[in-house]
C-alpha positions in Angstrom: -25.7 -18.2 37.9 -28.5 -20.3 39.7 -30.7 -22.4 37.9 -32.5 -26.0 38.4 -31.5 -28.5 35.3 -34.9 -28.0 33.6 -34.1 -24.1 33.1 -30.7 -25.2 32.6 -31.4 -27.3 29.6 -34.5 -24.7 28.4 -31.4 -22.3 28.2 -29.3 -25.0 26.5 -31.5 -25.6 23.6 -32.7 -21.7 23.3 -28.9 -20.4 23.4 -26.2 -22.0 21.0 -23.5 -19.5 23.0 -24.4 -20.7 26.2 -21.3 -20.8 28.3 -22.2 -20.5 31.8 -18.5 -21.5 32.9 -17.2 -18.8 30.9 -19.6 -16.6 32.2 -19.0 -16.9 36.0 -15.2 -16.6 35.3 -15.4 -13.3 33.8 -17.9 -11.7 36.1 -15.3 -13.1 38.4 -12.6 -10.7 36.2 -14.8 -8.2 36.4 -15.3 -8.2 39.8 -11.4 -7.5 40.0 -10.4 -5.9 37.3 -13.9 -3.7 36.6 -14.6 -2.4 33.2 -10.7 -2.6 32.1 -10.3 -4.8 28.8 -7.7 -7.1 28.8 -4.5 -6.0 27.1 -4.5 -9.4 25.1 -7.5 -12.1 24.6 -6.5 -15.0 22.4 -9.2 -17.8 21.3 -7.0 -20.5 19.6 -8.9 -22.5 17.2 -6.9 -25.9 15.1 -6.9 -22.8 12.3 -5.7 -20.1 14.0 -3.8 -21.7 17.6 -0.3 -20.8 17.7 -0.5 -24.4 19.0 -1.2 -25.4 15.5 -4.6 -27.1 16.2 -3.4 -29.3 19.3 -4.9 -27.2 22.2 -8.1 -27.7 24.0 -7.7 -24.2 25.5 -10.2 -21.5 24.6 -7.5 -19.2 25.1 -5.8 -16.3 28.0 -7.1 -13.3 29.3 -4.1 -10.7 30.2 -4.9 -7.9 32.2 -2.2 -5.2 33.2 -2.5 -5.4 36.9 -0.9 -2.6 39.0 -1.5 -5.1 42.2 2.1 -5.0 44.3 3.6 -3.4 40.8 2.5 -3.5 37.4 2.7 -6.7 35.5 0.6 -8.9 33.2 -2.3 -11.2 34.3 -2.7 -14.2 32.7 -5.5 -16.6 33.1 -6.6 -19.7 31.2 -10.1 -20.5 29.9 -10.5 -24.7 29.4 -9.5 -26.4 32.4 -12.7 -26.0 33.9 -15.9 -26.7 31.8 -17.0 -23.1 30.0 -20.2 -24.5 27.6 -23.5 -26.2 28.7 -23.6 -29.7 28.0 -26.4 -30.9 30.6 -24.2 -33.8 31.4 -22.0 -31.6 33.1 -24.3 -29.9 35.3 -23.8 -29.8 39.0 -20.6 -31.7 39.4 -18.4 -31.7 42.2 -15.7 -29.8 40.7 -16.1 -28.4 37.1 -13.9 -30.1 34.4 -10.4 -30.1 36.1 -11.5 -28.0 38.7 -9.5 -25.1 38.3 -7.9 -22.5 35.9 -4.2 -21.5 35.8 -2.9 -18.4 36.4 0.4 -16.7 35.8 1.8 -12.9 37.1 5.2 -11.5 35.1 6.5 -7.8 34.4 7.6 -9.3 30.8 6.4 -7.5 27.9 8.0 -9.8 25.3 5.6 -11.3 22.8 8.3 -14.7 23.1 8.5 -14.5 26.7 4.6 -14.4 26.8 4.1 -17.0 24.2 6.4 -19.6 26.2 4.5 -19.1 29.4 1.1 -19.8 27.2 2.7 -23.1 25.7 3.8 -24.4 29.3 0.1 -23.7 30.6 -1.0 -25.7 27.1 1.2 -28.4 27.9 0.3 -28.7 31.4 -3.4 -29.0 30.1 -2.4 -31.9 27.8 -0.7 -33.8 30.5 -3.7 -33.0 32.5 -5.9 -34.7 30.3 -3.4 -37.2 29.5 -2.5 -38.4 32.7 -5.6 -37.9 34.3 -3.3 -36.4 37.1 -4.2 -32.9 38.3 -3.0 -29.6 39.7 -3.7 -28.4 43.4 -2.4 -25.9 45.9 1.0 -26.5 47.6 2.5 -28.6 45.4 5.5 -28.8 42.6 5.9 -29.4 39.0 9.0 -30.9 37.4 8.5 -29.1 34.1 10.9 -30.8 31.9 9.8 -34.1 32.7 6.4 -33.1 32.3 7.2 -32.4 28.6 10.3 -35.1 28.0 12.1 -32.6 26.6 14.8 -30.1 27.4 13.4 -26.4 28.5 14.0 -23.3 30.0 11.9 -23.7 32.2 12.8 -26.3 35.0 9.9 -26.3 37.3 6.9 -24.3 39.3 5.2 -24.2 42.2 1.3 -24.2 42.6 -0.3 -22.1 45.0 -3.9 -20.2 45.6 -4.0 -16.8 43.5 -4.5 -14.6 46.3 -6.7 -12.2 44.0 -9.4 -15.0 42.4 -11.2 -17.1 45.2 -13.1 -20.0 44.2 -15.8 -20.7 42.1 -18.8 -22.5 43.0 -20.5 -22.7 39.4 -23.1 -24.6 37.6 -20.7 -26.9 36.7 -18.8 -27.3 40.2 -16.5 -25.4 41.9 -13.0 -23.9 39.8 -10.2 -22.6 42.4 -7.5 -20.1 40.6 -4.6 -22.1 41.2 -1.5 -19.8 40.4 2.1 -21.0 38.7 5.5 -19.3 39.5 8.8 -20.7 37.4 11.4 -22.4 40.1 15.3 -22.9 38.9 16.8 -26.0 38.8 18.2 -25.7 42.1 15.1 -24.5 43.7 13.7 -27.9 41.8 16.5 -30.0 43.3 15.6 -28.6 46.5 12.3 -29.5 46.5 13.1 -32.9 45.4 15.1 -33.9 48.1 13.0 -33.2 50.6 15.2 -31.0 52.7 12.8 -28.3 52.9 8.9 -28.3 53.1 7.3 -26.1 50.1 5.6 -24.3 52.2 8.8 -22.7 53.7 10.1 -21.9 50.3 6.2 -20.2 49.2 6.3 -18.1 52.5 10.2 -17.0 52.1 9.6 -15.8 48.0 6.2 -14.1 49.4 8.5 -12.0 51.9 9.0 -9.5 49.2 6.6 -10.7 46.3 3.2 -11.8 47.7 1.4 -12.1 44.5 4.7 -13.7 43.2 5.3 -12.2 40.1 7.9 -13.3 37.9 10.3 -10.8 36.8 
């Protein structure tokens, strides 16, 4: 969506739904995933969030891919900025600069529901922190959150079916999280191997790296 800041705030004031961040990302869906619908779209408001009202997510879009094999899609709307707010327009990088993604065979309303609440996490400690996400690099999960988990850790890396965004409100890469065990974790930590070795050596027989 091109415009100059004049039309830009003309559309602003005419529109109360304008979301040009929102818009790009799904003409961005669209692009790969053409007319389907996605199998599950949640907006989480403080009345209806299965976060109970503490999320600054909009919400997930889940597609059923059949990329590699069939699995579920998920990406996150809210790390980037989605609404006009003329402050916001043309910046470097848009909000955070990025949206999460997430690729698993699962099926399981549970197993889907904790992979939402580690993206919603990761948002607050985002904001938080002030510390962001990029490509290449590690997350201790559980120390994110202080608190025991499942899930020990992910890598970050480039979904490899979402380029980047250059949009109104600056550019949102796709970055893409994959769950790590503890000793994968450990690994990293130590510094005996480079992360880069470990992406290329799970990409040998998953290159979209879904979790199973």
């Amino acid at each position: 969506m091109k415009m100059n800041f004049e039309e830009y705030k003309r559309n602003l004031k005419e529109n109360t739904c304008f979301a040009p961040g929102l818009d790009s990302i799904n003409e961005a869906l669209e692009n790969l995933y053409s007319d389907m619908e996605p199998t599950s779209y949640k907006l989480f408001t403080p009345s209806t969030s299965l976060f109970r009202g503490i999320s600054d997510l909009q919400g997930f879009s889940i597609y059923n891919s059949t990329s590699h094999k069939e699995h579920n899609h998920i990406i996150s709307f809210g790390f980037s900025e989605l609404y006009g707010d003329e402050h916001k327009f043309m910046r470097e990088r848009s909000k955070f600069g990025y949206e999460l993604t997430f690729r698993t065979t699962s099926i399981e309303e549970d197993e889907i529901e904790k992979i939402l609440t580690a993206i919603n996490n990761i948002y607050k400690y985002n904001k938080k922190s002030s510390i962001y996400l990029e490509e290449n690099i590690f997350i201790d999960y559980r120390e994110l959150i202080d608190e025991d988990s499942s899930i020990a850790g992910f890598i970050v890396t480039k979904d490899k079916e979402l380029p980047s965004l250059d949009t109104i409100h600056g550019k949102i890469d796709f970055l893409q999280l994959h769950p790590i065990d503890c000793c994968t974790l450990s690994t990293l930590k130590s510094g005996k191997f480079k992360l880069e070795d470990i992406i290329e050596v799970l990409e040998e027989d998953n290159p979209l790296l879904i979790c199973n």
